[in-house]
FIDOZA-786447 format. One record per atom (N, C-alpha, C): residue number from 1; residue in three letters; atom name; x, y, z. Coordinates in steps of 0.02 Angstrom, whole numbers. Atoms other than C-alpha are relative to their C-alpha. Layout:
BEGIN
{NUM; "ALA"; "CA"; {X; Y; Z}}
...
This chain:
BEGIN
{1; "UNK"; "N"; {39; -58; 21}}
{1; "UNK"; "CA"; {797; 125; 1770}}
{1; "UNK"; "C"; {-8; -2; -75}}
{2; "UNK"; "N"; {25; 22; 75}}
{2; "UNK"; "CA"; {707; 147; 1596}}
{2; "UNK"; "C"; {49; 69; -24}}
{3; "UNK"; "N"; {-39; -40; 8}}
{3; "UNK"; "CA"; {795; 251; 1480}}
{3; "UNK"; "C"; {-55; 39; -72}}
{4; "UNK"; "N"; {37; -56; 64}}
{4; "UNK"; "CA"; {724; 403; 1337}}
{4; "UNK"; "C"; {34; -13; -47}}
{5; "UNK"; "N"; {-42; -26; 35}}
{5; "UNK"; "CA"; {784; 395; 1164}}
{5; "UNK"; "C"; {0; 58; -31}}
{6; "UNK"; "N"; {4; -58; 54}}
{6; "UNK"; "CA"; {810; 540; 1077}}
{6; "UNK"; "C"; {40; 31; -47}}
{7; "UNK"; "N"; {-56; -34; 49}}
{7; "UNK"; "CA"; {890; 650; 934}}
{7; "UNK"; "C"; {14; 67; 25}}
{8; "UNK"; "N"; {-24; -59; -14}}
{8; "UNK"; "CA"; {987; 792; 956}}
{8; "UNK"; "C"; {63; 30; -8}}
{9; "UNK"; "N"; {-61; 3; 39}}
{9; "UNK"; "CA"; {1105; 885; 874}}
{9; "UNK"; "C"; {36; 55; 66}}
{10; "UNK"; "N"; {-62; -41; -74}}
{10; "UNK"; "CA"; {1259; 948; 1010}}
{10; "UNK"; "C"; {26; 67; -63}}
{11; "UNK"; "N"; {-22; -61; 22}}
{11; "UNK"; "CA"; {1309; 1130; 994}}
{11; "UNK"; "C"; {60; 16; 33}}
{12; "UNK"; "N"; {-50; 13; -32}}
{12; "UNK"; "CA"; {1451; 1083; 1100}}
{12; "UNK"; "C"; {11; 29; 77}}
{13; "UNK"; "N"; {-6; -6; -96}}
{13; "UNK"; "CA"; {1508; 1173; 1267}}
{13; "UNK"; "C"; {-65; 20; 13}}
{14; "UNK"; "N"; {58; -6; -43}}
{14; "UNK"; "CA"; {1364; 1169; 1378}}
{14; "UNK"; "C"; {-68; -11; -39}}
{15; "UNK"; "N"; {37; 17; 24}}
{15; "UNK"; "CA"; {1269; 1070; 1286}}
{15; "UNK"; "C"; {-32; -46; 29}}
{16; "UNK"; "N"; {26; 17; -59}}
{16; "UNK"; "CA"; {1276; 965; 1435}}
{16; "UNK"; "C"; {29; 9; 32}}
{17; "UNK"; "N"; {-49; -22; -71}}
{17; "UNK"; "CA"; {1341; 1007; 1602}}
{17; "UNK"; "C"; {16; -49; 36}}
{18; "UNK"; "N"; {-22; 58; -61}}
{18; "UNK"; "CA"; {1415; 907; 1736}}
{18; "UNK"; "C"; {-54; -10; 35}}
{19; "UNK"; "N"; {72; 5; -45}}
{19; "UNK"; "CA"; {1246; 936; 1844}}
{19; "UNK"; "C"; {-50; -57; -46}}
{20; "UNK"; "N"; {40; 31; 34}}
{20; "UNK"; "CA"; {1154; 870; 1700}}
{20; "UNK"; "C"; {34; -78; -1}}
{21; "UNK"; "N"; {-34; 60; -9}}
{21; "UNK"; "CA"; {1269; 711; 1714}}
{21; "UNK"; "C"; {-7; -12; 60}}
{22; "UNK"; "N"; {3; 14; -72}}
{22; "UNK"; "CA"; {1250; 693; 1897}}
{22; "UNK"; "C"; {-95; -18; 21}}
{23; "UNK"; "N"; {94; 1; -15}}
{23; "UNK"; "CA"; {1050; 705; 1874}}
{23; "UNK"; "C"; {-27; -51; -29}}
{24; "UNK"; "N"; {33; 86; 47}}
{24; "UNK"; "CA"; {1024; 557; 1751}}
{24; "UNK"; "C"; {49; -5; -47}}
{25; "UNK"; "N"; {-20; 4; 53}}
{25; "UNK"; "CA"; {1099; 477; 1639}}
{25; "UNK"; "C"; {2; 8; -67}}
{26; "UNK"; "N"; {-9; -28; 86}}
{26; "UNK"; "CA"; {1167; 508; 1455}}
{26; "UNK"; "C"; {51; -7; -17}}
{27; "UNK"; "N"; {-45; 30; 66}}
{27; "UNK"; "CA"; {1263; 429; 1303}}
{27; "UNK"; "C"; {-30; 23; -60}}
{28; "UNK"; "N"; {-4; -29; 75}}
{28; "UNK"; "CA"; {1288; 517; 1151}}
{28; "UNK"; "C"; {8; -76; -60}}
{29; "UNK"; "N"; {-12; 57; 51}}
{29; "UNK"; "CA"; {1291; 386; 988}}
{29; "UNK"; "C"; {1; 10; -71}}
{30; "UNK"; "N"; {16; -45; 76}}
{30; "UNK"; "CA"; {1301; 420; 800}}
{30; "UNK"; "C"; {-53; 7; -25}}
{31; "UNK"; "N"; {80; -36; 27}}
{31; "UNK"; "CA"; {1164; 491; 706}}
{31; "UNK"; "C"; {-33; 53; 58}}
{32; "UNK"; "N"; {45; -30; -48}}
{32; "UNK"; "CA"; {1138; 606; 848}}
{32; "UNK"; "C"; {-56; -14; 45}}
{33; "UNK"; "N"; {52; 33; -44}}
{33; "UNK"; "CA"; {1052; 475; 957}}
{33; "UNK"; "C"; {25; 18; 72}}
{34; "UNK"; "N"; {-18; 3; -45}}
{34; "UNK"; "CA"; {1058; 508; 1117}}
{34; "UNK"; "C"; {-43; -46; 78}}
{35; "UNK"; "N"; {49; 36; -69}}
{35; "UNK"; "CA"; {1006; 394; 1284}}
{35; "UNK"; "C"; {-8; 44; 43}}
{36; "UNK"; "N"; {-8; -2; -54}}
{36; "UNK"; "CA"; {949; 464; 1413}}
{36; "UNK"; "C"; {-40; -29; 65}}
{37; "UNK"; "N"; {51; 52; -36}}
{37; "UNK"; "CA"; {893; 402; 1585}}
{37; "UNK"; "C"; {-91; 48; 10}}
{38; "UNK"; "N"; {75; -17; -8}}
{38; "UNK"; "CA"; {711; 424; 1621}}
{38; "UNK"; "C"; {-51; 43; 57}}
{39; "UNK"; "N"; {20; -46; -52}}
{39; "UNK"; "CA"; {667; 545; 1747}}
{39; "UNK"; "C"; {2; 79; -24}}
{40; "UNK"; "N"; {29; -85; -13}}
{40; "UNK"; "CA"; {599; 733; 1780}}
{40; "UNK"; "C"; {72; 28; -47}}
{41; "UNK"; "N"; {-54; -14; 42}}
{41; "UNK"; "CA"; {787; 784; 1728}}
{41; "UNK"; "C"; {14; -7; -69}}
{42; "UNK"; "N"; {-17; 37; 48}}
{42; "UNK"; "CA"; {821; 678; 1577}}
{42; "UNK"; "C"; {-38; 31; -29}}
{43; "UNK"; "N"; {58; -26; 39}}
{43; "UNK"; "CA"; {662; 738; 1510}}
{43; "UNK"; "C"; {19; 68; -23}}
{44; "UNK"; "N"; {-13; -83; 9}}
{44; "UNK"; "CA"; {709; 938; 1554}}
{44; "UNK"; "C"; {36; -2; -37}}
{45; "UNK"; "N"; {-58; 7; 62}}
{45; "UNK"; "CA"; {868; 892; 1460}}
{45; "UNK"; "C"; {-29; 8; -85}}
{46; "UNK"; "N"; {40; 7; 68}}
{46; "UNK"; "CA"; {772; 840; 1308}}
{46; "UNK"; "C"; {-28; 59; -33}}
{47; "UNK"; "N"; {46; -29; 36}}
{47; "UNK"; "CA"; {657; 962; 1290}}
{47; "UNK"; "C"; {68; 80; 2}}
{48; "UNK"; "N"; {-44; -38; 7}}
{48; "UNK"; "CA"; {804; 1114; 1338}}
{48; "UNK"; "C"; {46; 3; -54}}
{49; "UNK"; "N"; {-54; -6; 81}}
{49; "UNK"; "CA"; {915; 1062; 1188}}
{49; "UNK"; "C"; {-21; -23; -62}}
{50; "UNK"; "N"; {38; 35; 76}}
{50; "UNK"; "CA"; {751; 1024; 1067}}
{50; "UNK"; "C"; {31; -46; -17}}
{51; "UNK"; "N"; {16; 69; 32}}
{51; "UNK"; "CA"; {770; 848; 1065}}
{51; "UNK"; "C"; {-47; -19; -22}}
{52; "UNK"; "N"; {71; 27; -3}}
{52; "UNK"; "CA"; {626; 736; 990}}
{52; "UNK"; "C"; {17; -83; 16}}
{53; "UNK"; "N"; {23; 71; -22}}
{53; "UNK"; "CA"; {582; 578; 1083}}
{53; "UNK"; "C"; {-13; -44; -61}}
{54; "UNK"; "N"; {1; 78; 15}}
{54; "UNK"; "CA"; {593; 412; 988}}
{54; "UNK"; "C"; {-14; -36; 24}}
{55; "UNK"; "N"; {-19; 65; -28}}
{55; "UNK"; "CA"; {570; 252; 1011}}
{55; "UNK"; "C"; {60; -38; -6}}
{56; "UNK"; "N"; {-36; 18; 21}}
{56; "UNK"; "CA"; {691; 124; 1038}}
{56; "UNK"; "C"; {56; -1; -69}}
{57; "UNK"; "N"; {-8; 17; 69}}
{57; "UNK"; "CA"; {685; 53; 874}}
{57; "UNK"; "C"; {25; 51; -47}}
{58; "UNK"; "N"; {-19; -76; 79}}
{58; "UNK"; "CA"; {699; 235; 787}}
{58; "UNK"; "C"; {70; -13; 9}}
{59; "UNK"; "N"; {-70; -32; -26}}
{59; "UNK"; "CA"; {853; 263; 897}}
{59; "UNK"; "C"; {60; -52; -38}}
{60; "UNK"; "N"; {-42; 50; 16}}
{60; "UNK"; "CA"; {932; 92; 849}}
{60; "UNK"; "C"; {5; -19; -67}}
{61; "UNK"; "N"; {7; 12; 47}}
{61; "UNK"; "CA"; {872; 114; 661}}
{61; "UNK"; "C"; {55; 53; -46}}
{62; "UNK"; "N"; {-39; -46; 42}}
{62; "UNK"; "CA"; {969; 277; 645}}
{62; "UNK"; "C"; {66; -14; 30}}
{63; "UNK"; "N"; {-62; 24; -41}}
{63; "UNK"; "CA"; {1124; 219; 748}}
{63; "UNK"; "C"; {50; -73; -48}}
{64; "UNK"; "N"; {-57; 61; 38}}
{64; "UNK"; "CA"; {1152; 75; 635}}
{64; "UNK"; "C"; {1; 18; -70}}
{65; "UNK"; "N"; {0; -35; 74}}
{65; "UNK"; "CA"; {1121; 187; 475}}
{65; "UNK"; "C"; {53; 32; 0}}
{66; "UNK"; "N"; {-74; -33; -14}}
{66; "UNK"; "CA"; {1254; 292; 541}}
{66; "UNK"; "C"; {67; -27; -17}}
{67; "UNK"; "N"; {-76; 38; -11}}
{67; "UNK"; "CA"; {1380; 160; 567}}
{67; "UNK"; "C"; {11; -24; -69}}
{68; "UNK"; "N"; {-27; 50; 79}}
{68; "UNK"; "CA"; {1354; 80; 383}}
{68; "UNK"; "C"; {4; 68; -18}}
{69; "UNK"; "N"; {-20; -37; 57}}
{69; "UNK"; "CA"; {1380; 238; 294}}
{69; "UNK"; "C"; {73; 28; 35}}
{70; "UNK"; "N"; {-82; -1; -27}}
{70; "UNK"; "CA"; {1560; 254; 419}}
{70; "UNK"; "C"; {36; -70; -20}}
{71; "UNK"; "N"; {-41; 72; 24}}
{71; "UNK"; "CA"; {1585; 77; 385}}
{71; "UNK"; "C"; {12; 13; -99}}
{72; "UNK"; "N"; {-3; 2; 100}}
{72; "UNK"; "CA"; {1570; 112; 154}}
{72; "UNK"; "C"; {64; 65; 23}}
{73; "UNK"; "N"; {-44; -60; 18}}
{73; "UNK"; "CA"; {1698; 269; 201}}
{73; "UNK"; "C"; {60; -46; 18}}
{74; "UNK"; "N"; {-71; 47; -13}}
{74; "UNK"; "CA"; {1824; 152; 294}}
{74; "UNK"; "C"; {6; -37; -37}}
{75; "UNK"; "N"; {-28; 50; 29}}
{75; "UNK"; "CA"; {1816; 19; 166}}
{75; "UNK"; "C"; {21; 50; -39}}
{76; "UNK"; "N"; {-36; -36; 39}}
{76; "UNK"; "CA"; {1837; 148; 52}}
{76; "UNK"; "C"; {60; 39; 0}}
{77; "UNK"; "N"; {-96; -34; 7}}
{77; "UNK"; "CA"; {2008; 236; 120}}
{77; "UNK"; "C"; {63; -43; -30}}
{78; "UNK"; "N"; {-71; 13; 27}}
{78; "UNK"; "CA"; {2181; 205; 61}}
{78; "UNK"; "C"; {6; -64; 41}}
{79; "UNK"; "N"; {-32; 80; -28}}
{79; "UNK"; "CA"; {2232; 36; 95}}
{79; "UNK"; "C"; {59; 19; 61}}
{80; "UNK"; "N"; {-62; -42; -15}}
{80; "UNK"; "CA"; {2395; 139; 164}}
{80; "UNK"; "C"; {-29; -7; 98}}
{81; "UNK"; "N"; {12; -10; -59}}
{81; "UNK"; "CA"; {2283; 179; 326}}
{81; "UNK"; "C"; {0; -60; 37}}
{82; "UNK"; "N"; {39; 78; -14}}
{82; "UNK"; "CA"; {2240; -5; 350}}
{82; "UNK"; "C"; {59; -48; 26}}
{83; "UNK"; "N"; {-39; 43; -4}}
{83; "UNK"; "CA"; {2405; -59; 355}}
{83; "UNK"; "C"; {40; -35; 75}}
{84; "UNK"; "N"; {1; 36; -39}}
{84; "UNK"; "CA"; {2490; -187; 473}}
{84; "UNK"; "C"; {53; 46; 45}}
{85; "UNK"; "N"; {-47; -30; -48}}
{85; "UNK"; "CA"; {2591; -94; 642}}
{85; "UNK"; "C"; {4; 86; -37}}
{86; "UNK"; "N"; {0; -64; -6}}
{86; "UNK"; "CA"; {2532; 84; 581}}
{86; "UNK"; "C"; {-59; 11; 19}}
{87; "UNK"; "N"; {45; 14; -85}}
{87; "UNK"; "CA"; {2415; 167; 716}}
{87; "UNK"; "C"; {-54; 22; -79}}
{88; "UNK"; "N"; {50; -22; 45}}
{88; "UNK"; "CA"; {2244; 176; 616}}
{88; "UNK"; "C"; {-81; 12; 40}}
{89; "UNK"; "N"; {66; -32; -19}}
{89; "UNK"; "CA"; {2057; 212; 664}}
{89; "UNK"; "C"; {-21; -83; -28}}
{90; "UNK"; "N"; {33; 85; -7}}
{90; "UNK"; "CA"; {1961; 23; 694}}
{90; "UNK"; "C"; {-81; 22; -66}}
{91; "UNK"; "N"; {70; 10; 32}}
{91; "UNK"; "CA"; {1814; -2; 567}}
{91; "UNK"; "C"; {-46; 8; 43}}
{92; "UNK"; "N"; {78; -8; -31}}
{92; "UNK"; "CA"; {1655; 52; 643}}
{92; "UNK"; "C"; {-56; -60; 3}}
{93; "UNK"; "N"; {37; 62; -21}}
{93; "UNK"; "CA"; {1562; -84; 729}}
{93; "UNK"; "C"; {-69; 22; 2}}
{94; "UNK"; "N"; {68; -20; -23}}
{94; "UNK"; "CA"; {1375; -89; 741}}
{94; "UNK"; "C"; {-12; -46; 82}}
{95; "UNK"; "N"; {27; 22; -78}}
{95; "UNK"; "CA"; {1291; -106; 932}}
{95; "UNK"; "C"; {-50; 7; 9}}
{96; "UNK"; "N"; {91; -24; -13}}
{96; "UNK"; "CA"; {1142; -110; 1018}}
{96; "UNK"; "C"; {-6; 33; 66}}
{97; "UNK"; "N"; {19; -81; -67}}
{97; "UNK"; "CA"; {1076; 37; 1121}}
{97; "UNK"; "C"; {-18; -42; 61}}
{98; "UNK"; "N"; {5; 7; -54}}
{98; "UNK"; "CA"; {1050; 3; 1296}}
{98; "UNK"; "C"; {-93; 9; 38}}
């Protein structure tokens, strides 16, 4: 199945429901990208929590803008966090949307 991208900023509980998860798919991603799948639902979703439709490319342009300005904050913490056998938070990888 094809999938929607879109932006959209979460207002948290019931921002999506379990129904809305059972009706199509949806992955949240940074920059407020969100996938979803491509049907009657997915769509209602969209337009119910003023998303705006993208393309791919937008989705995957702000997703990896995201990650480099998390990746300049992690190089930039305390060495301290980084260190070897204390629990730390992994450098932010870049991916590609689905």
């Amino acid at each position: 199945m094809a999938n929607t991208y879109c932006t959209a900023t979460s207002w948290g509980k019931d921002f999506f429901t379990h129904e809305d998860r059972n009706d199509f798919y949806l992955s949240g991603h940074h920059g407020n990208v969100w996938v979803v799948g491509s049907n009657a639902a997915g769509i209602a979703w969209i337009d119910r929590v003023h998303g705006t439709a993208i393309l791919k490319a937008e989705a995957q342009a702000i997703v990896d803008a995201a990650i480099e300005v998390e990746q300049v904050a992690w190089d930039d913490s305390p060495e301290a966090k980084k260190a070897p056998g204390r629990p730390t938070i992994e450098r932010p990888e870049k991916y590609l949307l689905t």
